[in-house]
C-alpha positions in Angstrom: 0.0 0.0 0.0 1.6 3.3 -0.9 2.1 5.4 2.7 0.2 8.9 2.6 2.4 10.9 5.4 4.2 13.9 5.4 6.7 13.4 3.1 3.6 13.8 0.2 2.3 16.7 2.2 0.7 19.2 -0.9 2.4 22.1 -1.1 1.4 25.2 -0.1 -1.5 26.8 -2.3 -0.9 30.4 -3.7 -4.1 32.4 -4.4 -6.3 31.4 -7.8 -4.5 33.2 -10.9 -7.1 32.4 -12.8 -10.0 30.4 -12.1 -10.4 27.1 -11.6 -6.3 26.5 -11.9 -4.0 26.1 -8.4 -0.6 26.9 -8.2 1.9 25.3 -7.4 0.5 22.3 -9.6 0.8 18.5 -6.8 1.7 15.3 -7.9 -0.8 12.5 -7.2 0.4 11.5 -4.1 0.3 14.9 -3.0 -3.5 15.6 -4.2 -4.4 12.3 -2.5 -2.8 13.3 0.7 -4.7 16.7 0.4 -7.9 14.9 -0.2 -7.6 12.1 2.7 -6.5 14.6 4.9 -8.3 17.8 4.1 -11.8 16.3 5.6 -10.3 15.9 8.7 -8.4 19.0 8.9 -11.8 21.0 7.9 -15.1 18.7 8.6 -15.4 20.8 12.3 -15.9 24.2 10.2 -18.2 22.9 7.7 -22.0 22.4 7.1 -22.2 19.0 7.0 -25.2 19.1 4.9 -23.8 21.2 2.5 -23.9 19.3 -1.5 -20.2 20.2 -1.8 -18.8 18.7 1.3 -20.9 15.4 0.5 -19.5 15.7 -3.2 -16.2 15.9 -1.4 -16.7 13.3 1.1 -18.2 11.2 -1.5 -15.1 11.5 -4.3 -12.8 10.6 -0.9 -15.1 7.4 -0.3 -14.8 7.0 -4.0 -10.6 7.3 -4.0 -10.2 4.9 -1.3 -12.0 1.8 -3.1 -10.2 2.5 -6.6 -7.0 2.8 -5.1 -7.8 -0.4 -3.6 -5.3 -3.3 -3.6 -7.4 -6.4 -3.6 -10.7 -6.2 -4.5 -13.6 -8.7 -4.3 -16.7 -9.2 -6.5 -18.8 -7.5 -3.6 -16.4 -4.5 -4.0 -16.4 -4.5 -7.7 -20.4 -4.0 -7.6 -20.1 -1.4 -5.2 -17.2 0.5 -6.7 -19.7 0.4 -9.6 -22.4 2.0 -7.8 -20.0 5.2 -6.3 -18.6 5.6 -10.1 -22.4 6.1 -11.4 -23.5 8.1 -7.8 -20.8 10.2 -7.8 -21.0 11.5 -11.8 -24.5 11.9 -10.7 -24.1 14.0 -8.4 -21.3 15.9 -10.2 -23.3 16.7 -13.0 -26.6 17.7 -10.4 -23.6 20.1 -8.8 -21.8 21.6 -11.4 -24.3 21.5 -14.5 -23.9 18.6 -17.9 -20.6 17.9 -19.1 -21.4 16.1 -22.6 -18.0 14.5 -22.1 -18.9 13.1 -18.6 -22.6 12.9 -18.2 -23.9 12.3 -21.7 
């Protein structure tokens, strides 16, 4: 199993120079250090109802079981299931993206 610690820490963020794109750009160890740990670091100062968190939570969730090592067949169904829940609810979020929800 690859080890999410410090040494993959994201870097720090600079301020959107344009939107929708973060400086400095993470590796993907680093963004999934910043997504298993962000929850933690931030679920106290959130609406827990909010569609955004869940989204969030939800794509976590959704991380976990793909990065996986061993799956079974029960897992396989299920990992199914997020995939189809979670574009479902991206597209509900953020609006039809013929790439992603057509």
């Amino acid at each position: 199993m690859i080890n999410v610690d410090k040494c993959n820490k994201p870097p720090d963020l600079n301020p959107l120079e344009k939107p929708g794109r973060l400086y400095p750009s993470m590796k993907a160890v680093q963004s999934w250090a910043l997504l298993t740990y962000f929850p933690l670091a931030m679920g106290d100062l959130v609406v827990l109802s909010d569609p955004h968190w869940q989204f969030l939570l939800h794509l976590s969730e959704l991380v976990d079981i793909v990065l996986c090592p061993v799956f079974t067949s029960g897992m396989i169904d299920y990992r199914r299931e997020l995939i189809a829940d979670h574009l479902a609810m991206f597209c509900q979020l953020y609006g039809e993206v013929k790439t992603v929800c057509a």
